[in-house]
C-alpha positions in Angstrom: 10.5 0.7 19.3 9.5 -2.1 21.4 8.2 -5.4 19.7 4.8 -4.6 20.1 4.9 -1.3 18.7 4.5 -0.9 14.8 6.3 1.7 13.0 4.4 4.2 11.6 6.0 4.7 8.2 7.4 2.0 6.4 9.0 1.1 2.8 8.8 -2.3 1.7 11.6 -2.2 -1.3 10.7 -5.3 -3.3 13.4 -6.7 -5.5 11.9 -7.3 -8.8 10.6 -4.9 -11.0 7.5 -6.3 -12.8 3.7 -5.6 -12.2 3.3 -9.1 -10.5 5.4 -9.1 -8.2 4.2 -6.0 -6.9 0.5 -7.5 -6.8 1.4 -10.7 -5.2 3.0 -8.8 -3.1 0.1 -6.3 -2.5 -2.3 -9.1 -1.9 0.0 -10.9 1.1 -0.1 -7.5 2.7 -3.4 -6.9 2.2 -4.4 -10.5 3.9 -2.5 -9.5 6.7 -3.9 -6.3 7.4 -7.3 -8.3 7.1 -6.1 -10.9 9.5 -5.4 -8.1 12.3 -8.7 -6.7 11.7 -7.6 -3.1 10.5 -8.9 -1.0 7.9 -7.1 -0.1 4.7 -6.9 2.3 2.1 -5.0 1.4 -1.3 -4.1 4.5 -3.2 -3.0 3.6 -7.1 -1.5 5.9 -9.7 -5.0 5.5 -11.8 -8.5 4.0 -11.3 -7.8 1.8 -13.6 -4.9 0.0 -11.5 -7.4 0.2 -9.3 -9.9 -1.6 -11.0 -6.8 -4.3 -12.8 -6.0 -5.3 -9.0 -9.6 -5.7 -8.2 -10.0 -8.3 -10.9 -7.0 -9.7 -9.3 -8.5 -9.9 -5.9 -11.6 -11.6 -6.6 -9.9 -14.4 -8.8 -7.8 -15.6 -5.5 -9.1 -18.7 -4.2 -11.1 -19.3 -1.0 -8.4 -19.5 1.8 -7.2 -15.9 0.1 -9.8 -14.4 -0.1 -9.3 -10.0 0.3 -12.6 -8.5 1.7 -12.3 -5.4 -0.5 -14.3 -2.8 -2.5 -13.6 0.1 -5.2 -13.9 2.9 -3.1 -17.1 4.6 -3.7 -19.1 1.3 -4.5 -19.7 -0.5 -1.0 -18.5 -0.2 2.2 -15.6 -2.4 2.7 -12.7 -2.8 5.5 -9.9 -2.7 2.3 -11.1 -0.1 -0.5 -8.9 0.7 -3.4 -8.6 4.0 -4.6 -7.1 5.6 -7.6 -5.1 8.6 -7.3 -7.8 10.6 -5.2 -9.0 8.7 -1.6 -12.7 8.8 -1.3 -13.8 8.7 2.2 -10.8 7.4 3.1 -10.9 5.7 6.4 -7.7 6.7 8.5 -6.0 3.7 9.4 -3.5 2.0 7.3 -2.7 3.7 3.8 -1.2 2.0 1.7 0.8 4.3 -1.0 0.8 2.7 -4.4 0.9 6.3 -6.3 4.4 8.2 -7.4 3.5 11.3 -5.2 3.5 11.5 -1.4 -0.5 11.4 -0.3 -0.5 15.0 0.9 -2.8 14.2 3.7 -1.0 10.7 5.3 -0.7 12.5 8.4 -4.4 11.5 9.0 -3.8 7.8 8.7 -2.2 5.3 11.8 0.4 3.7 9.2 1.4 4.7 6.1 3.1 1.7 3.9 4.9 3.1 0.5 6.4 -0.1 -1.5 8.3 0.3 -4.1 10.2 -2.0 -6.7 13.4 -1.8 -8.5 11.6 -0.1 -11.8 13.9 3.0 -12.4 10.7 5.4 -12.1 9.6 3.8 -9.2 12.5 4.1 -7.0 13.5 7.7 -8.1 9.8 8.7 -7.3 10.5 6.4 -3.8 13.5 8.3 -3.3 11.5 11.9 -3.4 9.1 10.6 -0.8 11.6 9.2 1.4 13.4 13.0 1.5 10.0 14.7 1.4 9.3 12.5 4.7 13.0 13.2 5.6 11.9 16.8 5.6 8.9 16.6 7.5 10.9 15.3 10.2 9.9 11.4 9.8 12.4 8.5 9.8 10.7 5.5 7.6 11.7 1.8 8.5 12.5 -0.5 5.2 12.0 -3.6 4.9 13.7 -5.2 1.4 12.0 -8.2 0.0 13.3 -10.7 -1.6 11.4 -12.9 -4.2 9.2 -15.4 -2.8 8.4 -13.2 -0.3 
């Protein structure tokens, strides 16, 4: 893969375990895939992670600001989902959910991250063979904290 290129599938395996880590996390990706101008999808286990990292979001301060929307309520180029993607939008999904989103296919890049919660990686682990098994090669990235 040349340097321009971006890979496709990815697992960013954070080393930490708690729910904050994973959201601060969550957010520096998110204000990257702003910066490049693509579109995003967040799927969480529940609506209600959904709606817990939207309160997040909206109390970052100005120079991190996430342009984002629960999907369903207004258009937006990052909407987060819970479990089931409404009109998703086919570009970067980001897979915050214990099952493998049976239709990532559809999407440019699918991003999975995980943490080192024991249910977490042993769901992580399924996807990674269920990708295996569909013929896919993921590319990890580990994170360390301070990310």
């Amino acid at each position: 893969m040349s340097s321009t290129e971006e890979a496709s599938l990815v697992f960013y395996v954070l080393d930490s375990a708690d729910a904050h880590s994973r959201e601060r996390f969550l957010t520096k990706l998110l204000l990257k895939i702003q910066q490049q101008q693509r579109r995003a999808d967040v799927r969480f286990e529940t609506q209600e992670q959904a709606e817990r990292f939207d309160h997040i979001a909206w109390q970052q301060p100005a120079e991190r600001y996430i342009g984002h929307s629960l999907a369903g309520h207004q258009p937006s180029r990052i909407l987060l989902h819970g479990s089931e993607l409404i009109k998703p939008q086919q570009d970067v999904l980001i897979n915050l959910h214990p099952e493998l989103y049976p239709h990532f296919e559809r999407f440019r890049r699918t991003v999975e991250v995980l943490d080192q919660s024991p249910e977490r990686i042993e769901a992580g682990r399924e996807r990674w063979r269920q990708y295996k098994q569909l013929g896919l090669t993921p590319v990890v990235f580990k994170i360390t904290a301070g990310h």
